[in-house]
N, CA, C and O atoms as a GROMACS GRO file, in nm:
protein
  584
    1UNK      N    1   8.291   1.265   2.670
    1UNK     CA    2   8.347   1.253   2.802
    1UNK      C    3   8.460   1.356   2.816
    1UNK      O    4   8.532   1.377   2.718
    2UNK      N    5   8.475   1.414   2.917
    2UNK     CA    6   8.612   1.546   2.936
    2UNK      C    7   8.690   1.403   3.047
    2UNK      O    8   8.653   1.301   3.105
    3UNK      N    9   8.822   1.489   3.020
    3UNK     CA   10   8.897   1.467   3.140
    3UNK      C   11   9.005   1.527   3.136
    3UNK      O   12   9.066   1.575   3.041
    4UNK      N   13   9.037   1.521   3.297
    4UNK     CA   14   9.133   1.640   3.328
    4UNK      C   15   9.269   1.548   3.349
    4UNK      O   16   9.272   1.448   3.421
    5UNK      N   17   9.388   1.604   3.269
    5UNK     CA   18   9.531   1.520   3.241
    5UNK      C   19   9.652   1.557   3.340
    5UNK      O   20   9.766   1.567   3.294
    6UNK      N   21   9.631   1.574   3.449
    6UNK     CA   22   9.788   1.644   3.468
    6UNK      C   23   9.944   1.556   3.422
    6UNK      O   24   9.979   1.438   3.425
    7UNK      N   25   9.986   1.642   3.394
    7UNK     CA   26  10.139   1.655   3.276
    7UNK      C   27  10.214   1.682   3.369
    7UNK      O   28  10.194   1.792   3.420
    8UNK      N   29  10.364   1.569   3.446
    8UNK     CA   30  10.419   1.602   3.561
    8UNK      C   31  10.538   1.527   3.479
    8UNK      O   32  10.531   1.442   3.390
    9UNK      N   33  10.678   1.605   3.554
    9UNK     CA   34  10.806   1.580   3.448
    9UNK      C   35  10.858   1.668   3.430
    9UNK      O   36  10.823   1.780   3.467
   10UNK      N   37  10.944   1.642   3.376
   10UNK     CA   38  11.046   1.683   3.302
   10UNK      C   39  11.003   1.819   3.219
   10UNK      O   40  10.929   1.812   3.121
   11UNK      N   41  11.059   1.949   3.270
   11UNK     CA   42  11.081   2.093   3.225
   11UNK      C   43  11.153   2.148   3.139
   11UNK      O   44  11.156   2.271   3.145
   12UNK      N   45  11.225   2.088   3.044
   12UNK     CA   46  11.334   2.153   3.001
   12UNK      C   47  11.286   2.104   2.845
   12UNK      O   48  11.370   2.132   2.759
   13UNK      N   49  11.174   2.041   2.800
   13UNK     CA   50  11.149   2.038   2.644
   13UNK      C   51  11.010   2.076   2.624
   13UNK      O   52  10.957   2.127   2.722
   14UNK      N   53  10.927   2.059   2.501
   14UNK     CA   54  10.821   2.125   2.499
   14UNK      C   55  10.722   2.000   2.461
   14UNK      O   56  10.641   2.005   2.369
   15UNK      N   57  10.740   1.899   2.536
   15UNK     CA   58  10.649   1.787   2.512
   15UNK      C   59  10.492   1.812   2.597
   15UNK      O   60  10.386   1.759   2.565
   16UNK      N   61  10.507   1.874   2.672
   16UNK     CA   62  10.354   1.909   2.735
   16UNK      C   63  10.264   1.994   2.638
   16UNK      O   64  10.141   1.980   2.635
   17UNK      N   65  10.348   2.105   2.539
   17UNK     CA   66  10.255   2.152   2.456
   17UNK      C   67  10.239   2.046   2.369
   17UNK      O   68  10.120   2.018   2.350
   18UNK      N   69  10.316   1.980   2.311
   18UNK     CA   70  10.315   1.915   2.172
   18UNK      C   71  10.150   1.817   2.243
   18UNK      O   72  10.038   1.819   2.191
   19UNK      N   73  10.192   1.734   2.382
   19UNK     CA   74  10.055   1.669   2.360
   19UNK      C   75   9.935   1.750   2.398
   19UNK      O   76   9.843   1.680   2.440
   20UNK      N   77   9.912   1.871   2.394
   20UNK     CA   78   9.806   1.952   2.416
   20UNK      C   79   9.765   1.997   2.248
   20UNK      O   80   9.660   1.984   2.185
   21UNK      N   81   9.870   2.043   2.220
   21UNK     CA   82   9.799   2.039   2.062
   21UNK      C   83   9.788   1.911   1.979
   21UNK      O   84   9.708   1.918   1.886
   22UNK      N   85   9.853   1.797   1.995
   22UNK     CA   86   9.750   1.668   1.985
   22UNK      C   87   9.605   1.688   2.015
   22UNK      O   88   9.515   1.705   1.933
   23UNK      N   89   9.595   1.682   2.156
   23UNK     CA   90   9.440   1.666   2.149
   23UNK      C   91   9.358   1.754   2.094
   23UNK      O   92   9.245   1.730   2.052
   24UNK      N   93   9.448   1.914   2.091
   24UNK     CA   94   9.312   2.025   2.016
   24UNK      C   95   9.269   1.934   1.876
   24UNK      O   96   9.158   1.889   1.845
   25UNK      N   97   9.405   1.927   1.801
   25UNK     CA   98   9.388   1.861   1.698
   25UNK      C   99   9.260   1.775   1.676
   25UNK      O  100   9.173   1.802   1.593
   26UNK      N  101   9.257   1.659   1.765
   26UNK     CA  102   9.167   1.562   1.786
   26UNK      C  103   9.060   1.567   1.849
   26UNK      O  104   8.991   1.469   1.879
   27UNK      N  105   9.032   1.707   1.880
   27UNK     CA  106   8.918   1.755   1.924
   27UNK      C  107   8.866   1.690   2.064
   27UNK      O  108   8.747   1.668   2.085
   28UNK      N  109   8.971   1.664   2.156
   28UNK     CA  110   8.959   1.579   2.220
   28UNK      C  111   8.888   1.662   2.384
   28UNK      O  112   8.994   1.715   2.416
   29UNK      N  113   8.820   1.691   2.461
   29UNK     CA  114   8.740   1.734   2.554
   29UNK      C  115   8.878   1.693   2.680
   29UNK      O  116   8.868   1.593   2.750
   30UNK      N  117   8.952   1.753   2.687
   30UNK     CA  118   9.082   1.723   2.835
   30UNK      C  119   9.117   1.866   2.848
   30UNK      O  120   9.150   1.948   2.761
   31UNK      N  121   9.103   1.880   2.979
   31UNK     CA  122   9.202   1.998   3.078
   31UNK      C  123   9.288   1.953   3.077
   31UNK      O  124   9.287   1.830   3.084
   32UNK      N  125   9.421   2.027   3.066
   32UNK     CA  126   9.577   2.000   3.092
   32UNK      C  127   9.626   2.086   3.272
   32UNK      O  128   9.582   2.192   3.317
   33UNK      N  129   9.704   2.013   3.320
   33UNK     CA  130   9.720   2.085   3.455
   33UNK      C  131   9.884   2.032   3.491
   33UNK      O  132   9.911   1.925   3.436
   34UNK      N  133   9.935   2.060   3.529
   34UNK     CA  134  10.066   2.090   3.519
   34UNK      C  135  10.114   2.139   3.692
   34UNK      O  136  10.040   2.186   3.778
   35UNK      N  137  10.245   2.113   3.701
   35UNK     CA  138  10.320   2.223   3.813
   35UNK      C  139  10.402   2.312   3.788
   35UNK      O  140  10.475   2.314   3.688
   36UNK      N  141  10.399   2.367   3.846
   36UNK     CA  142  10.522   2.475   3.744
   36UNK      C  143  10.601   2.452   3.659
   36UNK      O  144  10.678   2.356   3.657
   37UNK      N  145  10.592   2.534   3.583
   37UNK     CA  146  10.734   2.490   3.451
   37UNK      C  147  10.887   2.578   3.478
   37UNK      O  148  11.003   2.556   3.443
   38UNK      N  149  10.808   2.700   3.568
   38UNK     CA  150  10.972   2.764   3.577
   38UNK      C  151  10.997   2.756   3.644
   38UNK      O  152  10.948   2.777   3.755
   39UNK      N  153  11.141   2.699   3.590
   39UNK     CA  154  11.227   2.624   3.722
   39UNK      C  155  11.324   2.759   3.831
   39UNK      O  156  11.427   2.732   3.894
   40UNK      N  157  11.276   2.859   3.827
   40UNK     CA  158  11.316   2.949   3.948
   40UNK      C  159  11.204   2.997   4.042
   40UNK      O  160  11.207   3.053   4.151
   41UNK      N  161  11.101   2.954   3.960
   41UNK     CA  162  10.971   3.034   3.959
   41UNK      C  163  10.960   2.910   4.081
   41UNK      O  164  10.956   2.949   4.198
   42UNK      N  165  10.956   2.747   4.052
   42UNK     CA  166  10.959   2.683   4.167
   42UNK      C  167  11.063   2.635   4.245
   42UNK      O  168  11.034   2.552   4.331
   43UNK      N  169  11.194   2.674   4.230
   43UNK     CA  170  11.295   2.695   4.352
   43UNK      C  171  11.265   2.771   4.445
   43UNK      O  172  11.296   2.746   4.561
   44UNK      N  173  11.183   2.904   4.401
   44UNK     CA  174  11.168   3.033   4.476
   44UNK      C  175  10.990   3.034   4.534
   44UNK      O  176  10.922   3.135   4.552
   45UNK      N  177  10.943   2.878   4.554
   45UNK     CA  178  10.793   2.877   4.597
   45UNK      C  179  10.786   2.960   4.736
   45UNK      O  180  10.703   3.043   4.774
   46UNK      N  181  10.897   2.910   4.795
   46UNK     CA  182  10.885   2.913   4.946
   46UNK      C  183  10.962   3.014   4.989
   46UNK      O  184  10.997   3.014   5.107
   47UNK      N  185  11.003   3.122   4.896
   47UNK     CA  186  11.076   3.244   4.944
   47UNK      C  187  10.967   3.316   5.027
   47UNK      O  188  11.000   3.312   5.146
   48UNK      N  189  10.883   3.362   5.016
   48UNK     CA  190  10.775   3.395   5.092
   48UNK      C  191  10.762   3.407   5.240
   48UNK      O  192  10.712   3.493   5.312
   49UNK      N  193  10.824   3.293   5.261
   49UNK     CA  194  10.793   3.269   5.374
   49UNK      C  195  10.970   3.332   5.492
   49UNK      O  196  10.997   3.361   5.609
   50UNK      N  197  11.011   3.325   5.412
   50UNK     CA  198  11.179   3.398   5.476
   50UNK      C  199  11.270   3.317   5.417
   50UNK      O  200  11.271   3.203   5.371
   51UNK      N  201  11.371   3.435   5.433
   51UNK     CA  202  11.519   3.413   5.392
   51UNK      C  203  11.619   3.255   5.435
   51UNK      O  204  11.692   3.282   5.529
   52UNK      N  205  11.625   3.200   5.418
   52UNK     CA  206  11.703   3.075   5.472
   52UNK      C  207  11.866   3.089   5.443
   52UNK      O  208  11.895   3.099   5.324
   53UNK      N  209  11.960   3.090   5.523
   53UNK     CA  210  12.120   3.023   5.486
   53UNK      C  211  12.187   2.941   5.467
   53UNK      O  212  12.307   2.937   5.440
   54UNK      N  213  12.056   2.812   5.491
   54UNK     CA  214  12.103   2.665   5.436
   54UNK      C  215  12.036   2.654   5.313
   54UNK      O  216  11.932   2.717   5.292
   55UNK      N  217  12.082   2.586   5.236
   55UNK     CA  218  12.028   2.566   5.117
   55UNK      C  219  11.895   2.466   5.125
   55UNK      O  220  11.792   2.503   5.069
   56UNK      N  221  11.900   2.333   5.198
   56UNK     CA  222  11.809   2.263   5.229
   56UNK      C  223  11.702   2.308   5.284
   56UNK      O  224  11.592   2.256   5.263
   57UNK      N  225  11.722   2.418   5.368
   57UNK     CA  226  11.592   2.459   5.442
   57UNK      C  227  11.499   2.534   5.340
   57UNK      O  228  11.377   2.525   5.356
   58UNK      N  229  11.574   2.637   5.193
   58UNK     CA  230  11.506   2.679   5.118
   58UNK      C  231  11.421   2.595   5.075
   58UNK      O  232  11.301   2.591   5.101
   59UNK      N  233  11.526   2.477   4.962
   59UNK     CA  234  11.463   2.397   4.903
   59UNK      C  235  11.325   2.346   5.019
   59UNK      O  236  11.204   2.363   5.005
   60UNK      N  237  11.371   2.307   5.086
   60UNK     CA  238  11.232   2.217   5.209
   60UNK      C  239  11.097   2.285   5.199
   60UNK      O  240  10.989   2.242   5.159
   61UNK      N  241  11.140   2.423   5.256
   61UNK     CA  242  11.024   2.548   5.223
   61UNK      C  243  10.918   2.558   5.077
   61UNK      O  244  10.803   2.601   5.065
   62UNK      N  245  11.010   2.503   4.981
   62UNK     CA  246  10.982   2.540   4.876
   62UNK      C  247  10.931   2.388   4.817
   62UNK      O  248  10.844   2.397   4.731
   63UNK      N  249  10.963   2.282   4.845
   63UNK     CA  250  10.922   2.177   4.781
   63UNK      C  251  10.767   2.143   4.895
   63UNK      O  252  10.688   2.055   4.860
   64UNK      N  253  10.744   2.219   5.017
   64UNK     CA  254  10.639   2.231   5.038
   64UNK      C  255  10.495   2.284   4.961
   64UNK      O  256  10.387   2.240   4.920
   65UNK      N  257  10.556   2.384   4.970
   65UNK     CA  258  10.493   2.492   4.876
   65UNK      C  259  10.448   2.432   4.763
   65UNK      O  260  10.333   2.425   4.722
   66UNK      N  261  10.530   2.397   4.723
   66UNK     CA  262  10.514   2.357   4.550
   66UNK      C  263  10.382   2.181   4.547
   66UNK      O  264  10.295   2.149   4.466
   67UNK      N  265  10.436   2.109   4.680
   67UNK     CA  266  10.320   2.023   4.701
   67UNK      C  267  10.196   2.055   4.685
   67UNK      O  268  10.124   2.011   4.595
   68UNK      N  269  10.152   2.161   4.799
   68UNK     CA  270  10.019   2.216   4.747
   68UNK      C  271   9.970   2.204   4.642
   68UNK      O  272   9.867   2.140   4.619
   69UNK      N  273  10.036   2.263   4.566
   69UNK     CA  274   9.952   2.286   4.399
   69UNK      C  275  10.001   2.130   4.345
   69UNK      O  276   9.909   2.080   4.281
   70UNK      N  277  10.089   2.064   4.350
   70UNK     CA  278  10.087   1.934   4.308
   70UNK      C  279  10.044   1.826   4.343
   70UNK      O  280  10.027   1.759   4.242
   71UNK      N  281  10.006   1.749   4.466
   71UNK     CA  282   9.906   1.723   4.550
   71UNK      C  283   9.772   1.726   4.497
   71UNK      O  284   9.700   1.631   4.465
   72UNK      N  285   9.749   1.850   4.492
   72UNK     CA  286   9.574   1.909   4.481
   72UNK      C  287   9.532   1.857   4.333
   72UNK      O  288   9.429   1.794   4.310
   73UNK      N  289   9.659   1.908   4.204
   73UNK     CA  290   9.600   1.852   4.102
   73UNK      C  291   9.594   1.729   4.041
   73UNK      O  292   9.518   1.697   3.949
   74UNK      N  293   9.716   1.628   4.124
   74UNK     CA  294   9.707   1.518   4.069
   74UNK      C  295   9.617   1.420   4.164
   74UNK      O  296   9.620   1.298   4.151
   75UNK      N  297   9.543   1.481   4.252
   75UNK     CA  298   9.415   1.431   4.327
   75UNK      C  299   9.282   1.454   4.234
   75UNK      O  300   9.172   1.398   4.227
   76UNK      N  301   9.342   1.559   4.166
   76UNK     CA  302   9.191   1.625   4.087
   76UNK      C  303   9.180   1.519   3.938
   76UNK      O  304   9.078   1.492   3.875
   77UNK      N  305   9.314   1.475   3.913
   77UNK     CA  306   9.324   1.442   3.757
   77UNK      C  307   9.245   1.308   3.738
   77UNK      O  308   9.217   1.233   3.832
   78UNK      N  309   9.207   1.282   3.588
   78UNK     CA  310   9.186   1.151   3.534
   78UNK      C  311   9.280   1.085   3.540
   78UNK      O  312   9.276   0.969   3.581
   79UNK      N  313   9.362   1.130   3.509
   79UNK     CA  314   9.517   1.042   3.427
   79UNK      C  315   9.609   1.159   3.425
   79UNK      O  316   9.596   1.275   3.387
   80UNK      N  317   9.713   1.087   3.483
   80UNK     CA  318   9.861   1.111   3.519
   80UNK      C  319   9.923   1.122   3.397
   80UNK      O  320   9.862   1.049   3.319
   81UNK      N  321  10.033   1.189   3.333
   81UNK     CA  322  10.143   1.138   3.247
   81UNK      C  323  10.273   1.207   3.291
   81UNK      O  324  10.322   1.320   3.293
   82UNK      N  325  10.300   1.090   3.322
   82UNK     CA  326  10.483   1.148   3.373
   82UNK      C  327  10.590   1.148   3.281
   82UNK      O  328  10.614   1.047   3.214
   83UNK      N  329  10.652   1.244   3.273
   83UNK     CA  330  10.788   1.251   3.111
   83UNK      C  331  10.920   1.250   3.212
   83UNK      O  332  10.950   1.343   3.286
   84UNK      N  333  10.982   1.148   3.202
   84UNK     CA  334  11.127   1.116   3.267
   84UNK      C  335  11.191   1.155   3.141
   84UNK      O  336  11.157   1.100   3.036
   85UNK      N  337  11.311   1.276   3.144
   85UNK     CA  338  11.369   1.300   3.022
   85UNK      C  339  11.490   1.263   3.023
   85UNK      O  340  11.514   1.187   3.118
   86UNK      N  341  11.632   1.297   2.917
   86UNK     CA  342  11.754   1.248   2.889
   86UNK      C  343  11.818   1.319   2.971
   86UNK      O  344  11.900   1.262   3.042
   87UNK      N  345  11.801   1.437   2.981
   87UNK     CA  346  11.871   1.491   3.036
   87UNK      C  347  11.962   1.515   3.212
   87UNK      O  348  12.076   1.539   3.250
   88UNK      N  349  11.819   1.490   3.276
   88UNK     CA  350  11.838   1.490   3.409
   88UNK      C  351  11.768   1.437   3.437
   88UNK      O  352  11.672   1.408   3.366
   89UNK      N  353  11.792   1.386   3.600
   89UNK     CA  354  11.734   1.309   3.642
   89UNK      C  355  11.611   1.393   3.763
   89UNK      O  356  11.642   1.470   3.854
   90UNK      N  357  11.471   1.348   3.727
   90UNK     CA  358  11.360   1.373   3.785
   90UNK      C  359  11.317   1.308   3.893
   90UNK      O  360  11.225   1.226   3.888
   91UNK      N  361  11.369   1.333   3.983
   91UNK     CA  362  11.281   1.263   4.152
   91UNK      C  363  11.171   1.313   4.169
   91UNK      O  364  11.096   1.237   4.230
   92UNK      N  365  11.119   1.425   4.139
   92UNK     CA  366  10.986   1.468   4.168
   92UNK      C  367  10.907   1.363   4.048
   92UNK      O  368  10.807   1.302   4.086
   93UNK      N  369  10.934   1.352   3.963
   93UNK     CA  370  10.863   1.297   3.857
   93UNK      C  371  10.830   1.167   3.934
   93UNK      O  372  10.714   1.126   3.933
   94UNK      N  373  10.944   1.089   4.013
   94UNK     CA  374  10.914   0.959   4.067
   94UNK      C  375  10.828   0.955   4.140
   94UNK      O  376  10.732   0.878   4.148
   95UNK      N  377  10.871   1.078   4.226
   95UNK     CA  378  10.788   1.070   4.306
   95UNK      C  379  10.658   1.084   4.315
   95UNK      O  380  10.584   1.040   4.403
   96UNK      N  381  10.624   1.159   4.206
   96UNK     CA  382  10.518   1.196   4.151
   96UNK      C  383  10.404   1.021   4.136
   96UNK      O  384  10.297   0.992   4.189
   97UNK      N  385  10.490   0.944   4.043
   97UNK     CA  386  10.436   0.836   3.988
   97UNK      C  387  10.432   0.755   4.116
   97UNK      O  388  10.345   0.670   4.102
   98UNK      N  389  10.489   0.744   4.235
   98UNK     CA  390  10.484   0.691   4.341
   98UNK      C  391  10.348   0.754   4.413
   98UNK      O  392  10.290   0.684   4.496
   99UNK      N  393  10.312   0.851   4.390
   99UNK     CA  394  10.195   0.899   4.504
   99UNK      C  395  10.034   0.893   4.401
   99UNK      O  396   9.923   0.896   4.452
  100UNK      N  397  10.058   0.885   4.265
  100UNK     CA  398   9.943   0.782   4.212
  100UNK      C  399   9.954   0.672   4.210
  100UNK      O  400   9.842   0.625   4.193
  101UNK      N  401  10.064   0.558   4.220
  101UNK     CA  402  10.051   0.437   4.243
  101UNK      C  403   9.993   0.395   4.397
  101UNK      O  404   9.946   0.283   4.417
  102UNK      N  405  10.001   0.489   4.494
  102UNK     CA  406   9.962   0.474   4.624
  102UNK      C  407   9.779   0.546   4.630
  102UNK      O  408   9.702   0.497   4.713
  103UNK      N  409   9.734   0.649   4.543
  103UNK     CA  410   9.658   0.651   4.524
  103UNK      C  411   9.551   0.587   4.477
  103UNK      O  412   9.433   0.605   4.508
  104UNK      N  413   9.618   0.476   4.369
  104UNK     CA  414   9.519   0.394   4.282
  104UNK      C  415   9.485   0.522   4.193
  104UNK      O  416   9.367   0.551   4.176
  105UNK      N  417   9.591   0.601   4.135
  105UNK     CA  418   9.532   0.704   4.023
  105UNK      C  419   9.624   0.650   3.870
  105UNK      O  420   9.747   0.650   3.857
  106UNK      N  421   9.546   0.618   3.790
  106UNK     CA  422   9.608   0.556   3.652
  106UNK      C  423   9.700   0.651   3.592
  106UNK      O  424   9.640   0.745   3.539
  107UNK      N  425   9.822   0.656   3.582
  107UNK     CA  426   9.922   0.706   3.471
  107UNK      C  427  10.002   0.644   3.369
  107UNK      O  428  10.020   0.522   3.370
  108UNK      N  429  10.047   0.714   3.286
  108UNK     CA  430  10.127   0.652   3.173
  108UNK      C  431  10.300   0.717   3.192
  108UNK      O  432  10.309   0.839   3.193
  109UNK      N  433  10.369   0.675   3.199
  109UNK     CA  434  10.511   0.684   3.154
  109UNK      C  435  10.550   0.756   2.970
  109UNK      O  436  10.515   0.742   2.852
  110UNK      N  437  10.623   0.817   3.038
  110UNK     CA  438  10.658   0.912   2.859
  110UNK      C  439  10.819   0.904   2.903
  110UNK      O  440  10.853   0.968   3.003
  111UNK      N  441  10.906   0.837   2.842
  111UNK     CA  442  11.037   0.830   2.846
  111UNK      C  443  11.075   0.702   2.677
  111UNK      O  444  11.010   0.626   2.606
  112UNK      N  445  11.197   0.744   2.687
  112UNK     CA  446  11.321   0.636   2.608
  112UNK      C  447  11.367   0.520   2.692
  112UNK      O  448  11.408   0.509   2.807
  113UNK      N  449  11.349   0.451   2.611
  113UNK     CA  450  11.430   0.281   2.575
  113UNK      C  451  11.563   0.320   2.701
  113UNK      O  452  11.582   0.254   2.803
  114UNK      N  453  11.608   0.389   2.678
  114UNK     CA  454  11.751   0.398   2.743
  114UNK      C  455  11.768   0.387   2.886
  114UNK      O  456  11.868   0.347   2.946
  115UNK      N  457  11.638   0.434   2.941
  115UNK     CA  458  11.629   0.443   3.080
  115UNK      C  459  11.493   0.337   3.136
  115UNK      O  460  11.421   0.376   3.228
  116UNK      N  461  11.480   0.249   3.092
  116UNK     CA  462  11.372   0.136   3.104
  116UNK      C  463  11.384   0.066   3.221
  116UNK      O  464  11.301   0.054   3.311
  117UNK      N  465  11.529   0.006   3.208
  117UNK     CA  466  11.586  -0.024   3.362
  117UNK      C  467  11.574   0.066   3.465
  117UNK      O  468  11.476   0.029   3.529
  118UNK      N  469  11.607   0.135   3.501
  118UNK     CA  470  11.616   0.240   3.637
  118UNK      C  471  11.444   0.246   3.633
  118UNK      O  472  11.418   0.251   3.753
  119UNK      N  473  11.365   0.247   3.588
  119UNK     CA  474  11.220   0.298   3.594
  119UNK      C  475  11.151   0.179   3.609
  119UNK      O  476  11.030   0.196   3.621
  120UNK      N  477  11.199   0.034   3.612
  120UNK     CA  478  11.112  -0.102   3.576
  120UNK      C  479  10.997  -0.099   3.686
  120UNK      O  480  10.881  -0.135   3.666
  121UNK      N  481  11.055  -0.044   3.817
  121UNK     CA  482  10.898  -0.010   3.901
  121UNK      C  483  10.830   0.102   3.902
  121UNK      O  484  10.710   0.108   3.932
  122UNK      N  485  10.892   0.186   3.873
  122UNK     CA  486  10.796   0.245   3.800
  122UNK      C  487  10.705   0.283   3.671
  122UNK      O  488  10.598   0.343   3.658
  123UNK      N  489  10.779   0.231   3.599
  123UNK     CA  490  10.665   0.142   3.454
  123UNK      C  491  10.580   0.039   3.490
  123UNK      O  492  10.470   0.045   3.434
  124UNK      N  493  10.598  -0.068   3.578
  124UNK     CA  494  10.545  -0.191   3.641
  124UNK      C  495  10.432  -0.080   3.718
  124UNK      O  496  10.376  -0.166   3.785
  125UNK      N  497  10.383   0.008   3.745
  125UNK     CA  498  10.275   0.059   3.821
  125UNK      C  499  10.202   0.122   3.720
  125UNK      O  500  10.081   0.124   3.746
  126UNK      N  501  10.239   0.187   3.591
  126UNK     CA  502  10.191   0.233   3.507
  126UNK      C  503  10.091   0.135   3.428
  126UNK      O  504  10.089   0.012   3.433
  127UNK      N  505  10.009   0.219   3.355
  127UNK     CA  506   9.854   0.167   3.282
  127UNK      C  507   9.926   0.153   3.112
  127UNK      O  508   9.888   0.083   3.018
  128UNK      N  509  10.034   0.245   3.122
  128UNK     CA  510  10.101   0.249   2.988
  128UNK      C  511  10.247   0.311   2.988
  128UNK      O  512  10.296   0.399   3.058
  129UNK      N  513  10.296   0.236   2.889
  129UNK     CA  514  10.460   0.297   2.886
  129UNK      C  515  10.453   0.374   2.782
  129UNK      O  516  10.395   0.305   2.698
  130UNK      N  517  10.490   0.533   2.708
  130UNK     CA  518  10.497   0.536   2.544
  130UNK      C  519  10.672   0.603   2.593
  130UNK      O  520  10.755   0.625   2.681
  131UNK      N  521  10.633   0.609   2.447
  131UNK     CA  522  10.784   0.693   2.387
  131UNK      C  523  10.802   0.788   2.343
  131UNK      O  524  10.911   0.843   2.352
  132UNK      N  525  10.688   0.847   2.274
  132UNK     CA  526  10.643   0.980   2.194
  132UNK      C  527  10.529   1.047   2.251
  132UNK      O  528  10.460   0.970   2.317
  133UNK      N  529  10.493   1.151   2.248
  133UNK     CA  530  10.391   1.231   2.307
  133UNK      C  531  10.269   1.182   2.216
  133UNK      O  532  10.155   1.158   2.258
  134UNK      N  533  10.318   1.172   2.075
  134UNK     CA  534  10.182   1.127   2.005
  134UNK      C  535  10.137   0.963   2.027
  134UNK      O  536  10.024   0.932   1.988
  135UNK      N  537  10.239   0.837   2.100
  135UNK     CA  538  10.134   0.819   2.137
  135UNK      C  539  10.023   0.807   2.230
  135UNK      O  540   9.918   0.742   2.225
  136UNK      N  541  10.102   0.938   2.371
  136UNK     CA  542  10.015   0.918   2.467
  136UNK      C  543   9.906   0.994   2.381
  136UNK      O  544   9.798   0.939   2.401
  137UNK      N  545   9.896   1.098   2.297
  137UNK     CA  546   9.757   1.124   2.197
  137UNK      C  547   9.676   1.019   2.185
  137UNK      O  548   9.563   1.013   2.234
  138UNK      N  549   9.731   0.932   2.118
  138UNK     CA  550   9.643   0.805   2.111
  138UNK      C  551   9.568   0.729   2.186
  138UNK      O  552   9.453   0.692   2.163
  139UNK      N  553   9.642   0.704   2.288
  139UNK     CA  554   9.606   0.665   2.418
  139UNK      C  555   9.447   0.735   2.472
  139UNK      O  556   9.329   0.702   2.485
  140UNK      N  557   9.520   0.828   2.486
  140UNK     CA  558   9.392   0.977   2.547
  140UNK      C  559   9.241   0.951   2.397
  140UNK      O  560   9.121   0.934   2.421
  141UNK      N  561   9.293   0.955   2.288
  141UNK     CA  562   9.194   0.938   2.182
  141UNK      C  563   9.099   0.804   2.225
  141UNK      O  564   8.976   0.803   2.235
  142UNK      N  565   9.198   0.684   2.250
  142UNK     CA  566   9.110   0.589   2.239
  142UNK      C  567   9.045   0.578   2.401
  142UNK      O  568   8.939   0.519   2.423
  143UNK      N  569   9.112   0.634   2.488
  143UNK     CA  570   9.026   0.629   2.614
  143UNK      C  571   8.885   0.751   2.612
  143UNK      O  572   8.786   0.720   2.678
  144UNK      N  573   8.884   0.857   2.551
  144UNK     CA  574   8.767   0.969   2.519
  144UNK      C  575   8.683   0.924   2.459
  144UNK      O  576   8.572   0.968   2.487
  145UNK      N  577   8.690   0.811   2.343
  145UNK     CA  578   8.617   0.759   2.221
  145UNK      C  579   8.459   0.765   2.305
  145UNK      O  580   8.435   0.745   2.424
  146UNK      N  581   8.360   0.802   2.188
  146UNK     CA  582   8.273   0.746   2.239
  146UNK      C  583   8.186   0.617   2.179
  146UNK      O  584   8.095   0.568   2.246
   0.00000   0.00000   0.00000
């Protein structure tokens, strides 16, 4: 069985490769799909379109933009995995997990103990909570099995 994973979250560590080479490892048949990782690369989606002097109107422009391609792939995906990290705080990530819970599209949560509270509805919509990338591996292993 293949399936296609999009990886939505948190930019600033390298947990999207780590669970991609999990699955090579495990020989596991999944597309990985993603939204941008650089974070100027998607501040600057909506430069394109003109110069702005408010800051909001950039961002607006640009968190359009950046829908497109995020939208499209987490319509396309099997399974969601959202990484809420320590560092900062991810509204797109929520939001993210908010527009497959309205979908009826299955995801898993990838975060720490520490932030369990602030996320309880959004873990409460999730198919799975982990903690480590290896064990959303697992996860993905035992859902591919044949």
């Amino acid at each position: 069985m293949s399936f296609t994973v999009y990886l939505s979250g948190e930019i600033h560590t390298d947990w999207r490769d780590e669970i991609k080479r999990g699955a090579e490892a495990a020989g596991l048949d999944v597309v990985f799909t993603s939204a941008v990782t650089d974070h100027d690369a998607s501040d600057a989606a909506g430069d394109c379109l003109g110069t702005e002097q408010n800051a909001f109107w950039r961002d607006h422009k640009s968190s359009k933009v950046n829908a497109i391609r995020t939208k499209t792939l987490i319509q396309q995906a099997d399974l969601v995995v959202v990484r809420f990290g320590d560092k900062y705080k991810q509204w797109n990530a929520a939001f993210d997990a908010g527009y497959c819970a309205a979908l009826d599209k299955p995801y898993i949560t990838l975060h720490g103990e520490d932030i369990v509270h602030p996320l309880k509805e959004v873990d409460a919509a999730a198919m799975a909570w982990a903690t480590t990338t290896e064990q959303v591996v697992e996860i993905l292993k035992y859902v591919l099995r044949d």
